[in-house]
C-alpha positions as CSV (number, residue, x, y, z in Angstrom):
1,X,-7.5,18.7,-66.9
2,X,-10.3,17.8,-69.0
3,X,-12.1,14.2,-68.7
4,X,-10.9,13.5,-72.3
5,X,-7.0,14.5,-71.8
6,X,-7.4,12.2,-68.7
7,X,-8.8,9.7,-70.4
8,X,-5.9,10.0,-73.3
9,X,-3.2,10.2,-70.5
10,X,-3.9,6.8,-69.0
11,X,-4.6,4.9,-72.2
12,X,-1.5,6.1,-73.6
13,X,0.8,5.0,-70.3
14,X,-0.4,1.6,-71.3
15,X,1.3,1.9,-74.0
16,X,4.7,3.6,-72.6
17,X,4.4,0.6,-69.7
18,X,5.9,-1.8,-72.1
19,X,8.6,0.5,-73.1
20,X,9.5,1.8,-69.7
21,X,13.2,0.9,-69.4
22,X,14.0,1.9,-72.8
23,X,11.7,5.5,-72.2
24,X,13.3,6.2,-68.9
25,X,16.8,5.8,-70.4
26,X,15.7,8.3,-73.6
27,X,14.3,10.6,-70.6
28,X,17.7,10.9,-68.5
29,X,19.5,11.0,-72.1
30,X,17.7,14.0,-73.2
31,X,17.0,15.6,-69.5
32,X,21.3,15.8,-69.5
33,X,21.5,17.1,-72.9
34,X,18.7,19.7,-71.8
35,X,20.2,20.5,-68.6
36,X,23.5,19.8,-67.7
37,X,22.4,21.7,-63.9
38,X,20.3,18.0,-63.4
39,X,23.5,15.5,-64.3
40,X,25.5,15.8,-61.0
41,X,22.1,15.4,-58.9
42,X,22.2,11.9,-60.4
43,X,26.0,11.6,-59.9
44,X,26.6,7.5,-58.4
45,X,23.0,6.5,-58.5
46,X,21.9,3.7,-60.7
47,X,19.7,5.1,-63.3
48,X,18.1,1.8,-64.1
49,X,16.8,1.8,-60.5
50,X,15.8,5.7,-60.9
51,X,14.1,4.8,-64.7
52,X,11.6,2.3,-62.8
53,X,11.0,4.7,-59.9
54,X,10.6,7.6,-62.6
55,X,8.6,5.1,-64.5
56,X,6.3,4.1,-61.3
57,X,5.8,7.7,-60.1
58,X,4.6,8.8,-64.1
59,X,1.8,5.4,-63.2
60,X,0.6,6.4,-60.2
61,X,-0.5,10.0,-61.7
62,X,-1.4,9.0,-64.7
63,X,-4.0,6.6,-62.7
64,X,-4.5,8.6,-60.2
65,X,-5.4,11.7,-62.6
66,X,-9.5,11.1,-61.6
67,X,-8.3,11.7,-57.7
68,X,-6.4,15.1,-58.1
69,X,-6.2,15.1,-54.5
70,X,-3.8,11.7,-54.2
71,X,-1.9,13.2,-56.9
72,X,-1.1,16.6,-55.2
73,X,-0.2,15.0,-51.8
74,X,2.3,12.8,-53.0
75,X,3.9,15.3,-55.3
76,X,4.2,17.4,-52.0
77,X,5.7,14.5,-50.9
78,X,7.9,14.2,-53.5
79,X,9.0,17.7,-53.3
80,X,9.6,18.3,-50.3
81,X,12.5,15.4,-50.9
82,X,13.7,16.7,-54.3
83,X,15.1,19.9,-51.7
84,X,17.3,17.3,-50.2
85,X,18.5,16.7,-53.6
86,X,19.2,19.5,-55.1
87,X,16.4,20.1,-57.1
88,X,15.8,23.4,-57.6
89,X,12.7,25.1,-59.9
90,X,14.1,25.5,-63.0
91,X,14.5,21.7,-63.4
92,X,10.9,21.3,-63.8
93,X,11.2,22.8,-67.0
94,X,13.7,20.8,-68.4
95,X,12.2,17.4,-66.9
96,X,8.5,18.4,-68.9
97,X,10.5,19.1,-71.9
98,X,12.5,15.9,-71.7
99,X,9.5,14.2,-70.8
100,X,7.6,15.3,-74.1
101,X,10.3,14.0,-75.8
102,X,10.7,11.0,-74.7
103,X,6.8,10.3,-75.3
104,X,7.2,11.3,-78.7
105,X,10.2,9.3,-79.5
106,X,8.6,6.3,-77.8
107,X,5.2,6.3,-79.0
108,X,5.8,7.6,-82.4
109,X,2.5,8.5,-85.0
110,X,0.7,7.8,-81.3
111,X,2.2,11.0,-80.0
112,X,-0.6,13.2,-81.4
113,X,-1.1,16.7,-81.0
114,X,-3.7,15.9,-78.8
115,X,-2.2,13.5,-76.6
116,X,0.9,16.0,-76.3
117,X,-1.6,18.5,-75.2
118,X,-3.0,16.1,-72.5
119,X,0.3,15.0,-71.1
120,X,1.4,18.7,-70.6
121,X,-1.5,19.3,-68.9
122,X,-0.7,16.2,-66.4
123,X,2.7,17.5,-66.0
124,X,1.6,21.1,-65.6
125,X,-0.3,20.1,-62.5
126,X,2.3,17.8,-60.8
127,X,4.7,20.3,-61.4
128,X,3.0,23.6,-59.8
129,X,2.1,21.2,-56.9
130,X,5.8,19.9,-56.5
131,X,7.1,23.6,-56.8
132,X,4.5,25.4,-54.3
133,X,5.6,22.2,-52.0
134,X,8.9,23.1,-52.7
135,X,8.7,26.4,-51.7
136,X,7.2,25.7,-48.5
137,X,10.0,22.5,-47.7
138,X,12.3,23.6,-45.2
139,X,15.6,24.6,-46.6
140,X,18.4,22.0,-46.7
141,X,20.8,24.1,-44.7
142,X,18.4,24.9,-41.8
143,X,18.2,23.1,-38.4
């Protein structure tokens, strides 16, 4: 990522930081419309309580962004758990596309071209670190 779509990412979550619950319900709305694979991997959880962790885990990159490092360990982290989940690798497609969304239905004539660009570029790198973590997790059915 360049400094300036770095820079755009963290201004702009100051903006989405006053909007969280409402963005993380538009996210899970339009992640289930997208991908009806990702619904039952949320089946009895509270998706208030996933929103804010959703909503805390898009902070921490978006300020950790200058430290690529921090970011790519804890998306290993974070992938190695999704396993247990049932996450597989074509949900990272739908979440970045309902992800996009949701920024643009939040932050309206903010939403430029530009700051799309930039947060694409922030989820293109947490992704590929979550899936090359993911493909090196253990499998779920393994001892």
């Amino acid at each position: 990522m360049t400094p300036d779509q770095i820079r755009n990412v963290q201004d702009s979550f100051a903006l989405v930081r006053p909007i969280r619950a409402e963005a993380a319900a538009l996210f899970y709305r339009r992640l289930f419309e997208l991908d009806r694979s990702a619904r039952p991997l949320f089946a009895g959880r509270d998706l208030r309580a996933q929103g804010e962790k959703l909503m805390a885990a898009l902070g921490f990159v978006a300020a950790a962004l200058r430290r690529p490092e921090a970011v790519l360990a804890t998306a290993a982290d974070l992938a190695r758990r999704h396993v247990g989940y049932g996450v597989h690798e074509g949900h990272y497609e739908s979440v970045g596309e309902a992800l996009l969304w949701t920024l643009d239905q939040g932050l309206g004539a903010a939403f430029t071209p530009e700051l799309r660009e930039a947060w694409a570029a922030a989820y293109g790198l947490l992704s590929r670190a979550m899936i090359e973590a993911m493909r090196g997790a253990p499998s779920r059915t393994s001892t």
